[in-house]
N, C-alpha and C positions, 0 to 999 in steps of 0.2 A: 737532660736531653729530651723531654716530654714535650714541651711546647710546639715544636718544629717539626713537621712527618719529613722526612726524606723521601722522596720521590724518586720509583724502583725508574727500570730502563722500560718497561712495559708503561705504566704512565705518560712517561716525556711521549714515546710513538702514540699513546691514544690523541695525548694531545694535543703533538705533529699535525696528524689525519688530521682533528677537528678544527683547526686554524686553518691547516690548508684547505679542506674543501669551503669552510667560508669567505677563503679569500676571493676559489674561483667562483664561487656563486657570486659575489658582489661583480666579480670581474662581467661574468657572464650576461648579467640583468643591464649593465652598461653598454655591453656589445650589441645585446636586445635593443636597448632602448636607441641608441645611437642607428642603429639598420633600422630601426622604425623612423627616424631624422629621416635618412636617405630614400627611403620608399615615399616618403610623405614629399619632398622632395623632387621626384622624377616623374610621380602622378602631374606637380604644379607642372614642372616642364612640357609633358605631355601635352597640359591641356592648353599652355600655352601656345604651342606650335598649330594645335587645334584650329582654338578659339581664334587667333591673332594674323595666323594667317602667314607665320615664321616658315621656311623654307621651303615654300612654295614656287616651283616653278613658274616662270614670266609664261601667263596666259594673251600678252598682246606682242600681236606680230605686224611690222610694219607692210604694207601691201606696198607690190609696184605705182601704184594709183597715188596713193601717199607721197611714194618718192619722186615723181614727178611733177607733183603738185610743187610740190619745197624746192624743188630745182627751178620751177616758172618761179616763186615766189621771190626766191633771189635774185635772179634775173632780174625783177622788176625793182630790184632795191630794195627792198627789205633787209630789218637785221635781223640777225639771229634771234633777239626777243621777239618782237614784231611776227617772224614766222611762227615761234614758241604759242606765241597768244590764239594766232587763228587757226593752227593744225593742232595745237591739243596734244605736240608730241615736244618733248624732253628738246631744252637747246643741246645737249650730248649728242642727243638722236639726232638732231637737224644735220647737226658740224661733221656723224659721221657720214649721214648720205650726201653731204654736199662733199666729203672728201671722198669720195667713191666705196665705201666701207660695204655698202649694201648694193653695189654694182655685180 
């Protein structure tokens, strides 16, 4: 019976402990790294909203000048491109002040 040590009940718990806390170390160092993903992550977003100019409020506001202009414009025949090209403003835009939208 010499070859083989039998391992008391105090043993198996040391060894318990030491497998578990290695396991949550490894666990931990992933949670680490993986939250350093998501920071590196939210910085890019950041600077994209920045940079890019991402959810920005509409700084152009159509004046009554404007909408008068595209009302004579049609009047005279124009299409909705044709308005598009000489006012510099969205055929959406045109079609809604010509439908009263901006009235």
């Amino acid at each position: 019976m010499g070859i083989f040590k039998l391992k008391t009940e105090e043993d198996w718990k040391i060894n318990y402990i030491k497998e578990f806390n290695e396991m949550r170390n490894a666990y931990e160092k992933k949670i680490q790294k993986k939250q350093l993903e998501i920071d590196k992550l939210k910085a890019e977003l950041e600077e994209l909203k920045t940079n890019r100019g991402y959810l920005k409020p509409k700084e152009k506001q159509i004046r009554d000048l404007d909408i008068e202009n595209i009302k004579l414009l049609r009047e005279s025949g124009l299409s909705y491109r044709e308005i598009s090209k000489k006012t510099n403003w969205s055929k959406a835009t045109i079609c809604r002040v010509l439908n009263g939208f901006y009235d």
